[in-house]
Structures are given as C-alpha cells and as structure tokens.
C-alpha positions in Angstrom: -20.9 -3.9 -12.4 -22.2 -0.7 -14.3 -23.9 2.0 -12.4 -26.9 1.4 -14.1 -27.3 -2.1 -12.2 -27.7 -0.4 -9.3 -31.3 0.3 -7.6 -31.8 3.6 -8.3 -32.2 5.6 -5.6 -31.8 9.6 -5.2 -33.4 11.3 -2.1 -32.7 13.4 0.8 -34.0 14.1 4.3 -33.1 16.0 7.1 -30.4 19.0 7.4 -27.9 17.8 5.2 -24.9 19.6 2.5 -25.7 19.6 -0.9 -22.4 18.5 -2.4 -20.1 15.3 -0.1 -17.1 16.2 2.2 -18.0 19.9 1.8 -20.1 22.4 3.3 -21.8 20.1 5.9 -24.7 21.4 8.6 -22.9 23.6 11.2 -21.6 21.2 14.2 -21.6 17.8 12.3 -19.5 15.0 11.2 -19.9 13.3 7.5 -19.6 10.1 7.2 -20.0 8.0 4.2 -21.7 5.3 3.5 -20.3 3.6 -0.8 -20.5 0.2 -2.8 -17.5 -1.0 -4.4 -15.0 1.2 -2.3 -15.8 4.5 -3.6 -17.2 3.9 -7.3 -20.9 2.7 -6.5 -23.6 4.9 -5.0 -23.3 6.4 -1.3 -25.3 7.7 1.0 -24.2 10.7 3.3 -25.1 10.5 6.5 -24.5 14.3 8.9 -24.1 13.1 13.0 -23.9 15.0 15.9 -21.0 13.2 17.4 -17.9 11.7 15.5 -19.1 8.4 14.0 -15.8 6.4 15.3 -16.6 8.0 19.5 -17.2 3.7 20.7 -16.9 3.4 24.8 -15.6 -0.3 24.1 -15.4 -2.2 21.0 -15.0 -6.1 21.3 -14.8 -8.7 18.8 -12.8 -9.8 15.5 -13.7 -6.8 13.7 -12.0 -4.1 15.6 -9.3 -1.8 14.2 -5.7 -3.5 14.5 -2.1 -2.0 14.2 1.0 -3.7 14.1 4.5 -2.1 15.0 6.1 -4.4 12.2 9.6 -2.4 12.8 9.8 -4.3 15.9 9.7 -7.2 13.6 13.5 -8.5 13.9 13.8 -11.5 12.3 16.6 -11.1 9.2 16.0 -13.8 7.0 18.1 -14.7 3.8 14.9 -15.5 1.7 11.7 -13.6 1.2 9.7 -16.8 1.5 10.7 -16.7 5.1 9.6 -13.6 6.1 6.6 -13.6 8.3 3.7 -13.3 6.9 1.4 -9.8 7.9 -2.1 -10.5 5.9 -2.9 -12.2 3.0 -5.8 -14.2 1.3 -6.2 -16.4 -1.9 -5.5 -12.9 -3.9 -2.8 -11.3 -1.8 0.3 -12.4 0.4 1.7 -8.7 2.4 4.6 -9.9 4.4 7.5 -7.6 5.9 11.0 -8.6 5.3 13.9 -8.1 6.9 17.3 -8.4 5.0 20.4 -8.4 7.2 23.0 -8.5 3.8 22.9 -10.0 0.2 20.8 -12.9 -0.2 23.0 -15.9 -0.8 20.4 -17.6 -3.1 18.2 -16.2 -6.2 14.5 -16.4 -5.9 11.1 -16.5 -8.1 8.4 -16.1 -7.5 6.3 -18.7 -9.6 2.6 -17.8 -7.9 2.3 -14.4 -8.9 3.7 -10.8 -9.4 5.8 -9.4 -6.8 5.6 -5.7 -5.6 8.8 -4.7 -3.6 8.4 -1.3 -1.4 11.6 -0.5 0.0 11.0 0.8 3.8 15.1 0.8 4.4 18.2 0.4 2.9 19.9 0.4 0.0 21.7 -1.4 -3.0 21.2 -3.4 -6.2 18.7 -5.3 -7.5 20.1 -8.3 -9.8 17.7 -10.5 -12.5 17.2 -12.2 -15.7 17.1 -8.3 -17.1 20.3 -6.8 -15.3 21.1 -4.8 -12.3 18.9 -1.9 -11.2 20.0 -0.1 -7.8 17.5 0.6 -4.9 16.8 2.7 -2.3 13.9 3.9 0.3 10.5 5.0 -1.3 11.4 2.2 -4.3 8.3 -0.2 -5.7 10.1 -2.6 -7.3 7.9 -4.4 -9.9 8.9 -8.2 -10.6 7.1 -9.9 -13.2 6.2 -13.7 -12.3 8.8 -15.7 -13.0 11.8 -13.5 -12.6 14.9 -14.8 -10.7 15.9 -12.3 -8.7 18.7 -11.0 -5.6 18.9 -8.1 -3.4 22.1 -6.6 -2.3 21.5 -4.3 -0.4 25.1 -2.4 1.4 23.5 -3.0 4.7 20.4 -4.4 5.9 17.2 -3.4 4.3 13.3 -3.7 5.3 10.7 -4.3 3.0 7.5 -4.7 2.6 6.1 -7.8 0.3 3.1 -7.5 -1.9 2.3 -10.6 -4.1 -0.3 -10.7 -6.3 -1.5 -14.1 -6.5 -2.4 -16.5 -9.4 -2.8 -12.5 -11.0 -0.5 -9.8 -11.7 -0.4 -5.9 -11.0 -1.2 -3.1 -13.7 -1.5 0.9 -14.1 -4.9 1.8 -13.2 -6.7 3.2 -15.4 -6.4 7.2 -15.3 -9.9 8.0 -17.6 -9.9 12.1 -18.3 -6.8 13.2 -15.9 -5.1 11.3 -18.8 -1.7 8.8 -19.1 0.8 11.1 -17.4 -1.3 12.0 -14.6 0.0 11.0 -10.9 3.7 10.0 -12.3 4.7 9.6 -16.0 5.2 6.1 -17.8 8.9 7.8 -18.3 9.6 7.8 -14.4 9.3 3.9 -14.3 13.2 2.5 -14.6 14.2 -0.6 -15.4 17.4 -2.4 -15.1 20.4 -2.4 -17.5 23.1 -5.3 -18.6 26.7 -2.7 -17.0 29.9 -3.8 -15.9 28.3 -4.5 -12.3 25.8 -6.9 -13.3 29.0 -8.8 -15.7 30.8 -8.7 -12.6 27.7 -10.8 -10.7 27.2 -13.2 -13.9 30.7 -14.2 -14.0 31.6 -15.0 -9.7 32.3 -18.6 -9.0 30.8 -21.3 -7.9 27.3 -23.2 -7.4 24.3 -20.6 -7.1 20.6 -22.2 -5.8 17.4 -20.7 -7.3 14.5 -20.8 -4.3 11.1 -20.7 -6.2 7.7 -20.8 -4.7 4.7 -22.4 -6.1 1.3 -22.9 -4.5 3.6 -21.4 -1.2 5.8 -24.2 -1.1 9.3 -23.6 -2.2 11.6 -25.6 -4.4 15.2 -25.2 -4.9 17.1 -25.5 -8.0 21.0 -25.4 -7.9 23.1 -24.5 -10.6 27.0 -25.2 -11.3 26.9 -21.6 -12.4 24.9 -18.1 -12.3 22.0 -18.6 -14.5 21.7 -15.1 -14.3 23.9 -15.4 -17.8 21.6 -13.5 -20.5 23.8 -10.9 -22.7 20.6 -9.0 -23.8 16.9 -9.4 -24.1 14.1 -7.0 -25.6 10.5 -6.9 -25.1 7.8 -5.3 -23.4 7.8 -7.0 -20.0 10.2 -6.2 -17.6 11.0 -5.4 -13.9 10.1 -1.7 -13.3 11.6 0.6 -10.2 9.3 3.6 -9.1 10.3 6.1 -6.5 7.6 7.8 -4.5 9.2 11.2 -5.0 8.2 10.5 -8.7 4.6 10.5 -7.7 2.9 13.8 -8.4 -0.3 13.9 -6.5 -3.9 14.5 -8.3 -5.4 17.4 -5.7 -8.0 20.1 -5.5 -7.9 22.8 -3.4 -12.3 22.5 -3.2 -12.5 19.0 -2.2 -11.1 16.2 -0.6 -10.5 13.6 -2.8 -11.2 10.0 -1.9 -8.0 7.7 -1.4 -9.1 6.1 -5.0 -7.5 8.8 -6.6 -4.1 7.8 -5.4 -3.9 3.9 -7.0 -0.3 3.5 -8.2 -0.9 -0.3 -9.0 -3.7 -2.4 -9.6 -4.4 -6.5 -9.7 -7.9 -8.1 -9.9 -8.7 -8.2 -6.4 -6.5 -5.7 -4.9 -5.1 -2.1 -5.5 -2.3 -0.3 -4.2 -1.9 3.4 -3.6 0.7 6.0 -2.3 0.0 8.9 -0.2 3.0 11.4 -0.8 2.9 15.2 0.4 0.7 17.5 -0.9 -1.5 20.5 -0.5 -4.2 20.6 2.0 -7.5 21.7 0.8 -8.4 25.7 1.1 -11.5 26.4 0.7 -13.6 26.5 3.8 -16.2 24.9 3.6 -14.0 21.8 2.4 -12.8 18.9 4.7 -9.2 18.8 5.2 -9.2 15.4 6.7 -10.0 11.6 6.0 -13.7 11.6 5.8 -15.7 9.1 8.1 -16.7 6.1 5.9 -18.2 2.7 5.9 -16.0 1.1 3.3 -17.9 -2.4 3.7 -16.7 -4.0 0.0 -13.0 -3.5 0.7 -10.5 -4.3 3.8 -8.0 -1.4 3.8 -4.6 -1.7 5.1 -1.8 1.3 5.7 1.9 1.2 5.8 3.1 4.4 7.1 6.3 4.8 5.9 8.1 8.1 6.8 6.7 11.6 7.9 4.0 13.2 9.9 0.5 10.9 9.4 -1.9 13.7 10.3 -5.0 11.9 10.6 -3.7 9.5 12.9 -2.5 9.7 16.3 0.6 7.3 18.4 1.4 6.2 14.7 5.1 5.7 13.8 7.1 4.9 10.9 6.7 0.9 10.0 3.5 0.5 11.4 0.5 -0.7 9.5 -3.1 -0.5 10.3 -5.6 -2.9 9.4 -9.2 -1.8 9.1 -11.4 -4.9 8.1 -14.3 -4.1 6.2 -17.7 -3.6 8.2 -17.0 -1.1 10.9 -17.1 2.9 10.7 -13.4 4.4 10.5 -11.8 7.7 9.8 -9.7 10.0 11.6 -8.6 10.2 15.4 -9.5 12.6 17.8 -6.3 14.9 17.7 -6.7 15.0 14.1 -10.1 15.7 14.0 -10.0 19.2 15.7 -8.6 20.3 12.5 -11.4 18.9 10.3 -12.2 22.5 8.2 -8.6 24.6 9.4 -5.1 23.1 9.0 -2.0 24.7 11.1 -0.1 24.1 8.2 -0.3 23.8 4.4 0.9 20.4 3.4 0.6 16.9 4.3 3.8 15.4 5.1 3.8 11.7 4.6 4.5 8.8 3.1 2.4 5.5 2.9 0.9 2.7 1.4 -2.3 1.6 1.1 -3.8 -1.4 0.3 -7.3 -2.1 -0.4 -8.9 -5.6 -1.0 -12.1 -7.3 -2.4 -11.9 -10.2 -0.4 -11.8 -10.6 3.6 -7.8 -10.6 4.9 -6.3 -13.2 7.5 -4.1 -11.8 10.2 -0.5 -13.6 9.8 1.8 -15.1 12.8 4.0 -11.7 11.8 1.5 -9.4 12.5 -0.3 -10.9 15.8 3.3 -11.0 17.3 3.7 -7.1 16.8 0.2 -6.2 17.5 -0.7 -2.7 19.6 -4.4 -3.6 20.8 -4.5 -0.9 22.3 -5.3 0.8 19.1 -9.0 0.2 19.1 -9.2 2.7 22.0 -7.3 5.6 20.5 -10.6 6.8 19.0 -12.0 7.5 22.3 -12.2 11.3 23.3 -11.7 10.6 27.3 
C-alpha cells in the first residue's frame, strides 16, 4: 500500500517529544502505536507507567516462550522435527541432529532457511559441499537435495518459506553493501570431499516433502553425481559475524532495520552486537509498541539479551500481534543510561503478516510463566 493511501492525519495533544524514541516528557514511557510493522503511520503515545505493568493477563493472546533447548528429540530427517509455529506462509521448527543424516532430503514446498544454533560439519547438495558451523543461515533453494554431516550432533532452527521463497530486502539509500556485503554469502564448491561422498556405495533414499507429506525416492546410487553446474541460483551460507549492523548513536532504530532475509509474508532479521545509543535524550532500549499487522518471534541464540530478563540461549518468544510488548522490568531501569557500551547478543527474529499456530514442539517446552515477568512486584 503507498503512504499516500493512508487517511491523512498529523496532530498532536498533550505533553509529548517532538521527534519518536527520543527526548520524551520527563518521567514517561513511549510507546508506539504503527501500520504495517513499522512502515505505515504511528501514533506516539507518552504514559506515566510502563505500558506492558498488567496485574494478570489471561487468554490466547498472552506473551509465550518456549525453552526449545530442552527439546531432545534427535531425529534423522528435518521433516520430523517438531514443529514450533507456522502458518500457510511459514513452517519454524527446531531440529535436533544426533549425527549424519542417513537419507537426502528436498524440500519441494518452498525455500529452506537453515540457522545453525550448534554444531558443526558439511553441508552436501546438487552444488557441492559447503562446511557449517554456529551463527550459519544456510540458504536452500526449493528443490535442492541436500545432507548434513555434522561431526557431532547439531541444533537448528528450520525456517521454510512456503509455496514462496526468501530474498535480500531491499536496502534503498544505505545502498547494496550495507548490513553485510553480497561478497560474504559462500556457496558450496565440487573438492575432493564432496567426490569422496558422490562415489560411497550403496542404495541412497531421497525424503521429499510436498503439501507436508513426504515421499521417498531410492536410488541404486548417490544422485548427488553432478561434475559441475553454473548459474545464478544456488545454496548460499551466511555467518552472523559477517553481519555489520546499520546504527546511530541519536536514535534507536526500529528492528526493521536489521532484515537479513525476506519472503512475501514473512521477514527475517539478526540482531548481532553493536553500539548502544549515546546521546541522552535517546532510548537505549526496545521501545514499547503495538505491532498489531505482524506476529514477532525471537530466537535468542548466544550472549547477553538485555532487554529481556530469565532468557537463555535456545529459547524463543512468541509475541502474537494485538497486545502492547517491549522490554522487562530489569531492563527497563536502563531506558536513557547503559552500564556498558555494547549489546552483546545474538538472535533471530521473525516477523509475520499472517496470524502463527503454536506447534506440538513448542507447547511441550513452554515457560507460562513468562507472561508475568513483566510485573514490577
């Protein structure tokens, strides 16, 4: 929709800042109010008390997290890993690996995003053999038979992007290269080790899923047997140490700003380290928000998550479109002064267009407790 569809309405009333997440009325808490996740109009609302400060909160829409590290199936196929959340655009499942799969798969509903919680190894497909290890998105393009090997076990998380596939968003004036370089996206590469997989012995099953259902074709041989291919579509491997993040030392940018990969009903984003903001008038934390176009999901990965609180490495939140959110309590008392000058974290986000279903993975890890860790007392 372009902004000039939308009623057009600019006022003001009351004590409020002149410019969003900076500056704000001595002794209040912004929270935002936005269209179309934060690309449409907003309004900025200035409260006495923290938006998210609920004495009980009851129903289907409540905030959920989910230990999924707690998760312990191992399952030789990544169609049998549990599913977290999905809908008819989406399927997020976490996968645990416990060695090399013993069959390929392909995916033949949609592009598959791979983000690689733990573990490491090789990567073998139609293109060759690319290695993995934690903080890798590894990009499959519908269609591709694929294998993990990983040297031990190995966690991941699953993002598919159904009936669609994922792209670069669009990076309008910060230009191309902003956020990580084209150059930093690897992809895999016909060596000795990937001859040494075409040639082993012996009968080699293909699991492929269509419409969710899976079908398996057996071979007499590896029909990973291509000696060369050129193109411009391929499997891609992307470390989050590659990603450079856009900051400003003025203003706290919305999570928007951090999309690594985009589908049609879906994006996904990285938060990686970076500077707090210094000016200080500036928040230095998540901003309150009403984000009621999008569901929005976190993966927290590795590091300190300092806007949330009881939060560990592989967990995910879930915060279903509707409902004010932002950060917790602890986190808050550091709203305009931060003890220290970088973040430290690693996650990812996923926002979507369209309502997500909880998964039997999810609601068998699930801390409900989480909906009271807002609370100040």
């Amino acid at each position: 929709m372009a902004r000039r569809d939308w009623i057009p309405v600019r006022a003001a009333e009351g004590r409020h800042s002149r410019q969003a997440h900076a500056d704000m009325p001595e002794g209040t808490y912004e929270r935002e109010v936005s269209k179309e996740g934060f690309f449409g109009p907003a309004a900025f609302f200035h409260h006495r008390r923290p938006p998210t400060s609920w004495s009980s909160f009851e129903g289907p829409l409540r905030p959920r997290a989910f230990d999924l590290a707690a998760l312990n199936q191992a399952d030789a196929s990544p169609w049998a890993a549990p599913r977290v959340l999905g809908n008819a655009a989406v399927d997020i499942r976490f996968w645990k690996l416990a060695g090399p799969m013993p069959a390929l798969a392909r995916d033949a509903d949609g592009d598959l995003l791979l983000f690689v919680h733990q573990g490491r190894g090789d990567l073998f497909c139609d293109y060759g053999r690319i290695g993995f290890e934690a903080g890798d998105y590894l990009y499959l393009p519908r269609g591709t038979m694929w294998r993990l090997a990983p040297e031990a076990g190995a966690s991941l998380l699953t993002i598919e992007a159904t009936n669609s596939h994922f792209t670069l968003p669009d990076r309008g004036v910060m230009g191309a290269h902003a956020v990580f370089d084209p150059a930093m996206l690897d992809t895999p590469v016909m060596d000795e080790a990937f001859r040494v997989h075409q040639d082993a012995p012996g009968e080699v099953r293909v699991e492929v899923k269509k419409r969710g259902q899976v079908s398996t074709v057996t071979y007499p041989y590896n029909p990973l047997d291509a000696v060369g291919w050129h193109g411009d579509l391929a499997p891609v491997r992307l470390n989050v140490r590659s990603i450079r993040p856009v900051v400003s030392h003025r203003y706290h940018l919305p999570p928007s700003v951090h999309t690594t990969f985009a589908s049609d009903r879906f994006v996904v984003c990285t938060f990686a380290p970076r500077p707090f903001e210094t000016d200080p008038g500036a928040l230095k934390v998540p901003f309150f928000h009403n984000n009621d176009d999008y569901d929005e999901v976190l993966f927290y990965h590795a590091g300190d998550f300092f806007s949330r609180d009881n939060i560990d490495a592989g967990m995910m939140t879930f915060h279903p479109s509707g409902f004010t959110h932002g950060p917790h309590p602890k986190a808050l008392k550091n709203m305009l002064v931060q003890p220290k000058p970088a973040t430290d974290e690693y996650a990812v986000m996923i926002d979507t267009r369209d309502p997500l279903d909880v998964g039997e993975g999810a609601a068998a890890v699930e801390n409900t407790a989480y909906v009271d860790s807002w609370k100040t007392a």
